[in-house]
N, C-alpha and C positions, 0 to 999 in steps of 0.2 A: 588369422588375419594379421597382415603384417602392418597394414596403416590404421590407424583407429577413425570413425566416424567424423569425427570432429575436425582432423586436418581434411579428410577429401569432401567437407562441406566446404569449408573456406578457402581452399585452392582455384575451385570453380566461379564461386562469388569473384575473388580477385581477377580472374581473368577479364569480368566483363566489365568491369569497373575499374579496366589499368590508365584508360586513357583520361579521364578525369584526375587520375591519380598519378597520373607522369604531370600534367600539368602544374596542377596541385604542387609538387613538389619540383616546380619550372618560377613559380611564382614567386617567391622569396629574389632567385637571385636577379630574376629582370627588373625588379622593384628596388633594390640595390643598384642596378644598374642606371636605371632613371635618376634615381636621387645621386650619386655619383656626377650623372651627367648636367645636373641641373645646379648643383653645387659649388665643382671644382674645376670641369672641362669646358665649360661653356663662359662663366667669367675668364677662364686663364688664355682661350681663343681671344675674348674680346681685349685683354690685356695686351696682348702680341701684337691687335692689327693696328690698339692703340699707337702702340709702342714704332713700328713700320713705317705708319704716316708720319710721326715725328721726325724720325731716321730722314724720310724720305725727304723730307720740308726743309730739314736743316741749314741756315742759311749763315752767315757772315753776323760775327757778334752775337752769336748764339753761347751759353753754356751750356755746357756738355760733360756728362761722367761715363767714363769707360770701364769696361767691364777689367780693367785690374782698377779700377777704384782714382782714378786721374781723373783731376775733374779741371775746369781748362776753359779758355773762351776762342770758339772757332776763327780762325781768321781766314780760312781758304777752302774753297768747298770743291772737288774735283767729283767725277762718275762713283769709283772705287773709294777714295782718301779722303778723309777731312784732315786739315792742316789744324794742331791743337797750341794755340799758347799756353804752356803750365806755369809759368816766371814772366818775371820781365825777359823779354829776348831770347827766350828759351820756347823754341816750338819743335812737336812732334808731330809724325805721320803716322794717322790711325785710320784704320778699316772701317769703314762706315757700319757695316755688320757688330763691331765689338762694342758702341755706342748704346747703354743702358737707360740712359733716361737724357732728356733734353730737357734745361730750364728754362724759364720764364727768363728774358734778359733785363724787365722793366719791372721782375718782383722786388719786395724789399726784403733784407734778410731780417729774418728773427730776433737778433737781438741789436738791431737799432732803431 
């Protein structure tokens, strides 16, 4: 006999017990999956649409920091372009899309 007893027992048991057993071993990574989704994708979604409405709202006398780190008080607000003061007299044209965060124009700062 070329197979011994004991594997062609257990070869047949597994057969009818694979679908429990694919499962079984489906479980872990959908359970990763969930906690993944409930953890990092689903705050960083609400973070963007945060972040969108702001963009979108942006109005005159607004501050504003762009994504190279400019940070600046709106003076012009066009479809495409917000017009940025970064100085006295010193204004740039930025992409509304490259606009990271939009500030409170009536917070007070920190250290006064």
């Amino acid at each position: 006999m070329l197979i011994p007893p004991a594997f062609a027992q257990t070869a047949n048991g597994a057969a009818q017990s694979s679908g429990i057993a694919s499962f079984l071993s489906l479980a872990p990574l959908f359970l990763v999956f969930v906690v993944f989704y409930f953890l990092m994708i689903r705050p960083q979604q609400r973070r963007m649409k945060a972040l969108q409405t702001a963009v979108a709202a942006v109005k005159k006398n607004d501050s504003v920091v762009t994504a190279g780190g400019i940070v600046g008080k709106v003076t012009k607000v066009e479809d495409v372009y917000v017009e940025v003061e970064i100085a006295p007299n010193t204004r740039v044209r930025v992409v509304k899309a490259t606009l990271t965060e939009v500030l409170n124009p009536t917070a007070k700062p920190a250290n006064d």
